[in-house]
mmCIF file of the C-alpha atoms, coordinates in Angstrom:
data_MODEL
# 
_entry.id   MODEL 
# 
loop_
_atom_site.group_PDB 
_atom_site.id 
_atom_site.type_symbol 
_atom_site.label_atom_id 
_atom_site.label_alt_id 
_atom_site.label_comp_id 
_atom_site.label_asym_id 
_atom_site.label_entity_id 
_atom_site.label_seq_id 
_atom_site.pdbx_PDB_ins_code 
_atom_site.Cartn_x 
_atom_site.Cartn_y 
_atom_site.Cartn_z 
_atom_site.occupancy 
_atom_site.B_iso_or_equiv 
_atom_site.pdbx_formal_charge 
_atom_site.auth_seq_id 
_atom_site.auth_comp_id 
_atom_site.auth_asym_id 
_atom_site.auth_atom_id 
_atom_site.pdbx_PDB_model_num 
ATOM 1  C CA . UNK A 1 1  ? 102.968 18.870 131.347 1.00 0.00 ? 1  UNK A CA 1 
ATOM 2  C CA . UNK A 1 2  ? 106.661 19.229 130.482 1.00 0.00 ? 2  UNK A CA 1 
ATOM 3  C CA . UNK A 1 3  ? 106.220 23.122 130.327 1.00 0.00 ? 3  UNK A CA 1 
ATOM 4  C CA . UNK A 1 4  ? 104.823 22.840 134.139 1.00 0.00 ? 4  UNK A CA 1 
ATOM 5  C CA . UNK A 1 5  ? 107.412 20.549 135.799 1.00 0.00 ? 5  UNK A CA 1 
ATOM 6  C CA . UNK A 1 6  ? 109.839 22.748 134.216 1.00 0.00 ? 6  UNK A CA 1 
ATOM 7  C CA . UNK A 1 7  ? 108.541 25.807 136.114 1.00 0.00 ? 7  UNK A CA 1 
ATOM 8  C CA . UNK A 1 8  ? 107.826 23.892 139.277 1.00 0.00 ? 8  UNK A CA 1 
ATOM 9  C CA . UNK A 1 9  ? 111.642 23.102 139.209 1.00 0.00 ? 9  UNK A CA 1 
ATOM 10 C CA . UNK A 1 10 ? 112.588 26.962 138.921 1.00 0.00 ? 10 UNK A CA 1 
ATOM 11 C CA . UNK A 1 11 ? 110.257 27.386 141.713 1.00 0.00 ? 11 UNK A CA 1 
ATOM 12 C CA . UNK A 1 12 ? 111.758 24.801 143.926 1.00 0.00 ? 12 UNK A CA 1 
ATOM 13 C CA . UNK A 1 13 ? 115.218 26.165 142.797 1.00 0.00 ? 13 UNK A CA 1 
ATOM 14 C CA . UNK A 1 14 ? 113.899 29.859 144.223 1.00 0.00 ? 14 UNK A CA 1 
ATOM 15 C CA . UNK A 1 15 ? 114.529 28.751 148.083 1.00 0.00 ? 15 UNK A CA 1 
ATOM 16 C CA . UNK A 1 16 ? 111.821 30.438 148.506 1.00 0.00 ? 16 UNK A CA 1 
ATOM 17 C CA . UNK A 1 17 ? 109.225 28.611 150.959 1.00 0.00 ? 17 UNK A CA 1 
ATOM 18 C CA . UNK A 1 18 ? 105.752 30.314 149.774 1.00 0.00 ? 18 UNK A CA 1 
ATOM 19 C CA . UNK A 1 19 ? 106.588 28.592 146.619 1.00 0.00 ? 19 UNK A CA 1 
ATOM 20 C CA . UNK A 1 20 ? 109.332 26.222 146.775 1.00 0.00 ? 20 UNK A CA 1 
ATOM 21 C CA . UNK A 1 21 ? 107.571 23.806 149.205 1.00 0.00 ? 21 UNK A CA 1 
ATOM 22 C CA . UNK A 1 22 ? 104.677 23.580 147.313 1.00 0.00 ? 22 UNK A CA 1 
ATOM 23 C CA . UNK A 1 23 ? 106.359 22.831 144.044 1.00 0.00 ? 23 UNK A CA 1 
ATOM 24 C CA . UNK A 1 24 ? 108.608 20.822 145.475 1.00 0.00 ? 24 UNK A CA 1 
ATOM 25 C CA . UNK A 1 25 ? 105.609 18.792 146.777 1.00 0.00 ? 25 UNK A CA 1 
ATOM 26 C CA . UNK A 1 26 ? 103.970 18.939 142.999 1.00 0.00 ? 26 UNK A CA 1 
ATOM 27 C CA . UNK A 1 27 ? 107.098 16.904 141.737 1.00 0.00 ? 27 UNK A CA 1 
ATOM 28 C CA . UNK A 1 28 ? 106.744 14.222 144.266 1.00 0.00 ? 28 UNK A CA 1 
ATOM 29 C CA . UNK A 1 29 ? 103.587 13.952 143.592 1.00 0.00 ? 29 UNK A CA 1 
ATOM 30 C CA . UNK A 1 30 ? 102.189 14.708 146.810 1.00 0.00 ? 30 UNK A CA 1 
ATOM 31 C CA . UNK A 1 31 ? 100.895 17.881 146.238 1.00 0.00 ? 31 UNK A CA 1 
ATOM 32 C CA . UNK A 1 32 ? 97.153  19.526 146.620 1.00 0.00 ? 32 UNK A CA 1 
ATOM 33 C CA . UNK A 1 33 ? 96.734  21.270 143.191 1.00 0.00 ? 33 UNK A CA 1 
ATOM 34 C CA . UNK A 1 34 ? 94.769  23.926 144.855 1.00 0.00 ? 34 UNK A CA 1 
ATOM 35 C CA . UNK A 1 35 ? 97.472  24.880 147.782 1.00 0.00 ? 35 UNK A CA 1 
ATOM 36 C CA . UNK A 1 36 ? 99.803  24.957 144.909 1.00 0.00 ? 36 UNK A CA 1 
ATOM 37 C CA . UNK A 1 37 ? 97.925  27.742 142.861 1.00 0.00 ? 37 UNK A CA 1 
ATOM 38 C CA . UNK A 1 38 ? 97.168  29.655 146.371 1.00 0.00 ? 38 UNK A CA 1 
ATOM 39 C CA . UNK A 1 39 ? 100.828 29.680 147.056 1.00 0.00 ? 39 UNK A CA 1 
ATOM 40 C CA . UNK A 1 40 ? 101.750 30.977 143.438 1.00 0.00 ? 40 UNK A CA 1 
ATOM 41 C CA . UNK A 1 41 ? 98.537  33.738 143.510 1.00 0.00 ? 41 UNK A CA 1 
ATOM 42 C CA . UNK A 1 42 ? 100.388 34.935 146.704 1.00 0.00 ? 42 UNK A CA 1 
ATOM 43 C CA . UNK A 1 43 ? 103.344 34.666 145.039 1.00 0.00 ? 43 UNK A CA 1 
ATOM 44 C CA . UNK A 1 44 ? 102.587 36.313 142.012 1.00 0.00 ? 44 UNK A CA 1 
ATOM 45 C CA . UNK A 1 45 ? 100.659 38.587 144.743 1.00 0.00 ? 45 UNK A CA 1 
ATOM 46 C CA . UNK A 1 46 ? 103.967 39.840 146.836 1.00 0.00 ? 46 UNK A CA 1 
ATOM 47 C CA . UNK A 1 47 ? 106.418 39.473 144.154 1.00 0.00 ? 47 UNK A CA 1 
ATOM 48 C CA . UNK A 1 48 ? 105.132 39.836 140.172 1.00 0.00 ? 48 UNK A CA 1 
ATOM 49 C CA . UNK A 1 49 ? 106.121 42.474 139.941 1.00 0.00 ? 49 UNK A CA 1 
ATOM 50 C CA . UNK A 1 50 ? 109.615 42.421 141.745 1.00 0.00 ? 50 UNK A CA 1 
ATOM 51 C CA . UNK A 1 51 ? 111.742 42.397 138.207 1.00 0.00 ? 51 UNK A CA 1 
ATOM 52 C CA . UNK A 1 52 ? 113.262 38.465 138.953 1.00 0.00 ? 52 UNK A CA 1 
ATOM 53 C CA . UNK A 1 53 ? 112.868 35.865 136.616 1.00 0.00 ? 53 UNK A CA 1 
ATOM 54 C CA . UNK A 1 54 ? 110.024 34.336 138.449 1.00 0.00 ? 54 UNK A CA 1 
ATOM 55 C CA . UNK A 1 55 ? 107.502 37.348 137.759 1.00 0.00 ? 55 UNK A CA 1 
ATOM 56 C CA . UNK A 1 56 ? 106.128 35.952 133.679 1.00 0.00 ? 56 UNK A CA 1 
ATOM 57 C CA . UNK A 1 57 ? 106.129 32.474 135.273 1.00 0.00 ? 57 UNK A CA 1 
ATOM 58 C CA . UNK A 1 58 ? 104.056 32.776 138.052 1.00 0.00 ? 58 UNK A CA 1 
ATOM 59 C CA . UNK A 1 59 ? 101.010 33.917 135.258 1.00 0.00 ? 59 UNK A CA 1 
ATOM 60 C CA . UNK A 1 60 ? 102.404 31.343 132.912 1.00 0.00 ? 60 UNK A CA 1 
ATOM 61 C CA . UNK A 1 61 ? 101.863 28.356 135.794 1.00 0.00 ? 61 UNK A CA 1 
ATOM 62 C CA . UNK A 1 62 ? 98.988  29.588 137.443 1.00 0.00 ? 62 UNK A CA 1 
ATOM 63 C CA . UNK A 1 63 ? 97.105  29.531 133.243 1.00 0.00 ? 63 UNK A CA 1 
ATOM 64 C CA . UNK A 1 64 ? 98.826  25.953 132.983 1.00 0.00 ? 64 UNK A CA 1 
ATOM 65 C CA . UNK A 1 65 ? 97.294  24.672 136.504 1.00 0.00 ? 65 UNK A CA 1 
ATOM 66 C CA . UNK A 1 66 ? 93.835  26.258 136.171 1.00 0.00 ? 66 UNK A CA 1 
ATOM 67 C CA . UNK A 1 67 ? 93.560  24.865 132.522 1.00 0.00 ? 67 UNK A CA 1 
# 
């Protein structure tokens, strides 16, 4: 669980709406788990293979939330 809020965090820190919002919305605890792992799929979709930082973790969340 640590492993996840710590890449919900980076997420949120991204500015980046698609994800940030989502994550953001994860930490407060207000979040629906499965809007969360569509964001990240598009995510991971439009961007995995950009070359940022965010590329490994959007695999390493989505295998964390659908475990």
């Amino acid at each position: 669980m640590e492993e996840l809020k710590h890449l919900m965090e980076k997420f949120v820190a991204s500015g980046w709406d698609l994800i940030s919002v989502p994550a953001q919305q994860w930490l407060d605890g207000k979040a629906d788990k499965h809007v969360l792992i569509e964001a990240i799929r598009q995510a991971d979709k439009e961007c995995g293979s950009c070359g940022c930082d965010l590329d490994p973790l959007y695999k390493k969340a989505l295998k964390l939330l659908e475990a």
